[in-house]
Every structure is written in C-alpha cells, then in structure tokens.
Backbone as a ProteinNet text record, in pm:
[ID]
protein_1_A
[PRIMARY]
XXXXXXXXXXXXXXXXXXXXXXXXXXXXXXXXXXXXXXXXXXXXXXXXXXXXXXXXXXXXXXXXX
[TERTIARY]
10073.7	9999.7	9860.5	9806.7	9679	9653.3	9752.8	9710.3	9787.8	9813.6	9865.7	9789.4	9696.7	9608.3	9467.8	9375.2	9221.8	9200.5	9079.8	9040.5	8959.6	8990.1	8910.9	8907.1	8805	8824.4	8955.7	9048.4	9184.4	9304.5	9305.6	9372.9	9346.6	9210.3	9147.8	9202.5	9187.6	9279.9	9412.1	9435.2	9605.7	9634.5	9570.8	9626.8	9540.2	9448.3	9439.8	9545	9576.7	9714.1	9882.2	9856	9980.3	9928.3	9861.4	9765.8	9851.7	9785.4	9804.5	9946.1	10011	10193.6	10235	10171.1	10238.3	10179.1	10111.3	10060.7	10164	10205.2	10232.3	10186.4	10035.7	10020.8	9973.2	9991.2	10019.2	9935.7	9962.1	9873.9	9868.9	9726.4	9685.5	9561.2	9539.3	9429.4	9281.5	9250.9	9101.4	9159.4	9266	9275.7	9407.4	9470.1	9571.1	9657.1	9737.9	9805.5	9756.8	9795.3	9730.5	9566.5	9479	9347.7	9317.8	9419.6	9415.5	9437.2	9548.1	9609.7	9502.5	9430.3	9323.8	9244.5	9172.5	9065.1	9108.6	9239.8	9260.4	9277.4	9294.9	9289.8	9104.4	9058.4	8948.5	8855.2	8913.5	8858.5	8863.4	9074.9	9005.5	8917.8	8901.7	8808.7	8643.9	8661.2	8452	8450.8	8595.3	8618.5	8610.1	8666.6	8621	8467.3	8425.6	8313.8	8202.3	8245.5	8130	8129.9	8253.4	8242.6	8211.9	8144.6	8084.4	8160.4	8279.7	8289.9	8244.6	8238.7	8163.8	8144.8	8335.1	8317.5	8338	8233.6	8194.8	8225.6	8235.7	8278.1	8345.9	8443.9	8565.3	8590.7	8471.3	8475.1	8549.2	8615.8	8682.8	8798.7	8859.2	9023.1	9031.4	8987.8	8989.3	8937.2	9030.9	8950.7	9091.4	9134.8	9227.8	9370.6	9430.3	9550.9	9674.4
9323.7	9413.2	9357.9	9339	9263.1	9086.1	9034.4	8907	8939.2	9029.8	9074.7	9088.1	9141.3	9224.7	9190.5	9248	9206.8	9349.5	9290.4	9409.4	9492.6	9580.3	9713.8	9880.9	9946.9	10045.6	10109	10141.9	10174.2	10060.8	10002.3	9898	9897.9	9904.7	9883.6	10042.4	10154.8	10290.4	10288.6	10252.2	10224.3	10145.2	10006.6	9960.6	10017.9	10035.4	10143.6	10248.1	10318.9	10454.5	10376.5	10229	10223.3	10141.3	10131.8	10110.7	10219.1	10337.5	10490.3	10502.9	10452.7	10513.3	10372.8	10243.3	10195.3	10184.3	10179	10199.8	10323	10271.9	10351.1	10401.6	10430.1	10431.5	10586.1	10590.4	10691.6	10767.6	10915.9	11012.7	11019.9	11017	11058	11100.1	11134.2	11218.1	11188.2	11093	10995.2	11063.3	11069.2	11075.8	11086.3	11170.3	11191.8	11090.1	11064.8	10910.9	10943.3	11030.1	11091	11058.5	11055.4	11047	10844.1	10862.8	10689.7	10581.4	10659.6	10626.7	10671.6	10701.3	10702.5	10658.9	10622.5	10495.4	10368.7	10353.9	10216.9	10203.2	10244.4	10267.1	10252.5	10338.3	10264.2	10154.7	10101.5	10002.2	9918	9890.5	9805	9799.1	9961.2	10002.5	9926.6	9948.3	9879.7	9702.4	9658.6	9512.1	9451.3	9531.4	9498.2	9540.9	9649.1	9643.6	9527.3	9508.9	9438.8	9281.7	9266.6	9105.6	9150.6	9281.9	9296.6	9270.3	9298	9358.1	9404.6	9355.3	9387.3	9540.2	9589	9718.3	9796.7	9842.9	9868	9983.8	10078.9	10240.9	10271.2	10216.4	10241.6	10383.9	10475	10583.1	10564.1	10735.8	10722.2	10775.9	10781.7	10817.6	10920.6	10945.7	11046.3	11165.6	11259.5	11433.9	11399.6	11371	11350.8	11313.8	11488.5	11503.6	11340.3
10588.4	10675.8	10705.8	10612.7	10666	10657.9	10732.8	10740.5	10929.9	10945.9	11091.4	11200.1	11132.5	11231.4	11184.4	11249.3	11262.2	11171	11073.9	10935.7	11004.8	11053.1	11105.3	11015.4	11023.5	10923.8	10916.9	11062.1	11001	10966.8	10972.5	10881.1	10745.6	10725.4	10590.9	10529.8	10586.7	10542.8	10517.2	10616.7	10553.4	10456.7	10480.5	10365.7	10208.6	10234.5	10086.5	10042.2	10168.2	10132.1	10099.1	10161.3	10108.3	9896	9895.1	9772.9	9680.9	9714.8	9658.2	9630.6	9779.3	9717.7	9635.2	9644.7	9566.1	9389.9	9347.7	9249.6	9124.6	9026.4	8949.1	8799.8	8804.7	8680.3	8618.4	8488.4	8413.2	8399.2	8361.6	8347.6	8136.7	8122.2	8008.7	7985.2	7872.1	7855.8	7906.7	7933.3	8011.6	8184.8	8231.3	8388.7	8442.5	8495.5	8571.6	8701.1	8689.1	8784.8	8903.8	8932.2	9089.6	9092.4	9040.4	9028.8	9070.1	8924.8	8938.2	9061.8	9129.6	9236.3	9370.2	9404.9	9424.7	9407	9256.2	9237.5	9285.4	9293.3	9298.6	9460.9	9543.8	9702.3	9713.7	9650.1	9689.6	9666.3	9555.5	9483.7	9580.5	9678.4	9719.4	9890.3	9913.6	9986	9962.9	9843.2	9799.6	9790.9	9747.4	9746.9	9913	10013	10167	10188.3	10118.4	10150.4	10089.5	9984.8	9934.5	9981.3	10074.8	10144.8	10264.3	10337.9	10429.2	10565	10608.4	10696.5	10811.5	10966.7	11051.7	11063.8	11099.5	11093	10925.5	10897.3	10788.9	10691.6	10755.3	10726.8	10715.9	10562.7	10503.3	10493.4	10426.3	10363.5	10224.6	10198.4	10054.8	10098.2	10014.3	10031.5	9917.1	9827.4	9700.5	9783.1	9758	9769.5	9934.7	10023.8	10140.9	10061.6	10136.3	10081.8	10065.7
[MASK]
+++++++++++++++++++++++++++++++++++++++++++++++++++++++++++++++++

C-alpha cells in the first residue's frame, strides 16, 4: 500500500487502520489489545511524522471508532 502511492495524510490513515486490524496483541493488566492496537497505528503515525512529511497532519487514530 504504501510504496503505491504518494505519502499523503490519508494514505498515512489508512495505512495506520490497516496497522490496528492487523496487529494482534493481548489484553492484560498494564492495557487492553484494543488500546494497544491503537498505540501501535499511531506509532507509526509519529514515525511519518518525525521524518517530516510535507503533508504533515497525521492526527491520532485513538479515541475514532
């Protein structure tokens, strides 16, 4: 998906959400999978950001059903 297309903030969304559904990790007492699955969508939301990106304004994906 992203060696397809040009990295624009929705590209960079999607491929975070497909992040979210693919990710399988466990719920225990520190944090719930669902939570996790979420940090990790945006992680690599802040990893595009922090190599700066023209268009810039990933946002977050945590708290969007």
């Amino acid at each position: 998906m992203l060696t397809d297309h040009r990295l624009t903030s929705d590209i960079l969304k999607k491929a975070a959400n497909m992040v979210i559904r693919t990710v399988l990790p466990i719920t225990d007492i520190r944090a719930s999978a669902d939570y996790r699955r979420k940090v990790a969508g945006n992680l690599m939301l802040r990893l595009c950001d922090r190599y700066s990106f023209p268009d810039k304004d990933f946002g977050s994906v945590i708290g969007r059903g």
